[in-house]
N, C-alpha and C positions, 0 to 999 in steps of 0.2 A: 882464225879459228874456224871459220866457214867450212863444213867439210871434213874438218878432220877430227878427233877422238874418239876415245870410245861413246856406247853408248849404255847405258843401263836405266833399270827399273826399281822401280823403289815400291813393293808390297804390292803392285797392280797390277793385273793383268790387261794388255791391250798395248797400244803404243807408248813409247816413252816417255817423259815430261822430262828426264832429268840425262843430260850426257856433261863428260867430262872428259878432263888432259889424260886420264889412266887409270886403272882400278885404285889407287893407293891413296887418288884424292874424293874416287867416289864414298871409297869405305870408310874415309878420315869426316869425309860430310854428309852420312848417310843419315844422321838423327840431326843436323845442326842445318840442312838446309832441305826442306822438304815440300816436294808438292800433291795437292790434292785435289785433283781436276774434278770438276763438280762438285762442290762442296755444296752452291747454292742451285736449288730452281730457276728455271726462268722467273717464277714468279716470286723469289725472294730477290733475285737478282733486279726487277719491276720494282720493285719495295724500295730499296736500298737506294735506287737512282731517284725514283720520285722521291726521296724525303730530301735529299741530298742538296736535289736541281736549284732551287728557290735560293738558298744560301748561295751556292754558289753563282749562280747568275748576276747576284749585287756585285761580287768583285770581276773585275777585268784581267783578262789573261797576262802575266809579266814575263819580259824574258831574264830577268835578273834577280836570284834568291840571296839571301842577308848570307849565306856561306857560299856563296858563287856554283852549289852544286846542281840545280834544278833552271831549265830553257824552255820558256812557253806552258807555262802551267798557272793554277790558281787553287789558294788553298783555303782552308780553315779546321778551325778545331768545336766540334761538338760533342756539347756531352748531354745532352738531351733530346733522345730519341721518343716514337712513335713504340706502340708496343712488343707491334710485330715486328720491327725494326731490335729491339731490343734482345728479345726471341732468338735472333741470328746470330748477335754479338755475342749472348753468351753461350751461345754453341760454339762460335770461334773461341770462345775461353776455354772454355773444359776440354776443345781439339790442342790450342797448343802450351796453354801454359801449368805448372803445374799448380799444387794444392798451396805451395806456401807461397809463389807469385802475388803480389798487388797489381794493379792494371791501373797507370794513370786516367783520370777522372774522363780526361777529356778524349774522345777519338780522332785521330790526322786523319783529313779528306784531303787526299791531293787529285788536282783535274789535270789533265795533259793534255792540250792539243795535238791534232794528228802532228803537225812539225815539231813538238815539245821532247823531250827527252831527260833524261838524270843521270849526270855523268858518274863515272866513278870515283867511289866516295868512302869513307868509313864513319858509321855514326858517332857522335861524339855522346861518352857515355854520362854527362853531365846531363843529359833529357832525355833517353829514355834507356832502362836496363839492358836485362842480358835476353832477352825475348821481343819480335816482332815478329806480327801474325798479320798480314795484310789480304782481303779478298781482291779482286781484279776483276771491274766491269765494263761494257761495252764492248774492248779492243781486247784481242790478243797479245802480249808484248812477250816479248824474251831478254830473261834478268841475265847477266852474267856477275860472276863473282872470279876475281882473282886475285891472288895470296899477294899480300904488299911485299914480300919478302925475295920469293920467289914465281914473277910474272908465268913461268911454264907450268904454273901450278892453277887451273881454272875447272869452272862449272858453268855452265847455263840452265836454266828453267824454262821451260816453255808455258807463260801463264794468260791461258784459255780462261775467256769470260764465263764466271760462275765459279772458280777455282781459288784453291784458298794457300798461299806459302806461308812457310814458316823459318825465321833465320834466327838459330840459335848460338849463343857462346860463340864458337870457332868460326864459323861461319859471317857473324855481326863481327869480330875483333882480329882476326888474321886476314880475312878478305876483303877487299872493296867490292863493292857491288855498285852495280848500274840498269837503267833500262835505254836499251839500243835505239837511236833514232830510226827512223821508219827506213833509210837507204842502208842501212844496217843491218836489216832486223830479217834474219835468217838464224835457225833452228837448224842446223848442220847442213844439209842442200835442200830442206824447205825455206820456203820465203812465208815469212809471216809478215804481211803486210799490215802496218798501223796507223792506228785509225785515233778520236780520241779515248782517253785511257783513264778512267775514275779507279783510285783505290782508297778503300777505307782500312783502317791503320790502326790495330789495336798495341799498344807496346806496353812491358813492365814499367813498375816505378826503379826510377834510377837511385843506385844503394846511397841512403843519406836523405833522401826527398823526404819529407814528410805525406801521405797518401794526398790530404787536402792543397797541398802547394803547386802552384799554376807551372808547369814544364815550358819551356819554347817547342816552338813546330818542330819536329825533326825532318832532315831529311830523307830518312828511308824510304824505301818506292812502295 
């Protein structure tokens, strides 16, 4: 895919964040896979890593996830932030979900080592809904999504630190998604070279949960 498809914009002016296999799969994913290059500040983007560090530092990096989809990462689940820390999250709310959405309790931190990666995968909708809104800190990575159905059918993201995606309905449930290992990780003929990679993981409640009942980690990136 190096190299080749189209390329298109999604509401921004400037370079692209979003290329794909042909117009028919950009327009099919133009509201269901979105990105928003600078959503945070340096300085909320400083925020979010300093509260984050200390947790994760207690776990040790693993190359093996309980659904075999995530290599060289570390994760956890909080739901108790700082304020200003809170401040951001719920701005990622009101950015991607809508009014009648619930948002499980707990927020996904997933850490990725520069060697780490998340292969291609589709969430399982038993732990988290039809919404994931993930920010992207330190490293640049590039997501790709392609149709279980029809492999000719793909998109990429190019997700720059401080930037915030959003994978909805068609996007979460006809597509796999993954983030590219670092000898990979090229943006059509840019190289986006990877580094470690924090993202913090807001997702719906999955239909039937009750708001207060504990979800397992998801895989999403």
């Amino acid at each position: 895919m190096t190299g080749s498809g189209w390329l298109a914009l999604r509401t921004l002016s400037g370079p692209s964040w979003v290329r794909g296999s042909g117009p028919a799969v950009l327009k099919r994913l133009r509201d269901a896979a979105v990105v928003r290059p600078g959503f945070l500040s340096a300085a909320e983007e400083e925020t979010l890593c300093r509260e984050v560090e200390p947790e994760l530092r207690r776990r040790r990096y693993e190359l093996d996830h309980w659904d075999a989809a995530i290599y060289g990462f570390r994760e956890t689940e909080k739901a108790r932030w700082s304020e200003a820390s809170r401040a951001i999250l719920q701005r990622v709310q009101a950015a991607a979900f809508g009014p009648g959405q619930t948002l499980l309790s707990s927020v996904h931190v997933l850490d990725l080592e520069p060697r780490g990666y998340i292969k291609p995968h589709v969430d399982s909708i038993k732990f988290c809904g039809a919404t994931i809104a993930g920010l992207s800190l330190l490293s640049p990575s590039v997501m790709r999504l392609v149709h279980t159905q029809e492999p000719g059918e793909w998109l990429e993201l190019l997700l720059e630190p401080g930037s915030l995606y959003i994978l909805r309905d068609s996007a979460r449930y006809d597509f796999s998604h993954e983030i590219l290992r670092d000898e990979e990780s090229f943006f059509g003929e840019r190289r986006v070279p990877r580094g470690r990679r924090i993202s913090v993981i807001c997702r719906s409640l999955p239909k039937g949960m009750e708001p207060g009942e504990p979800g397992k980690p998801s895989p999403a990136c």
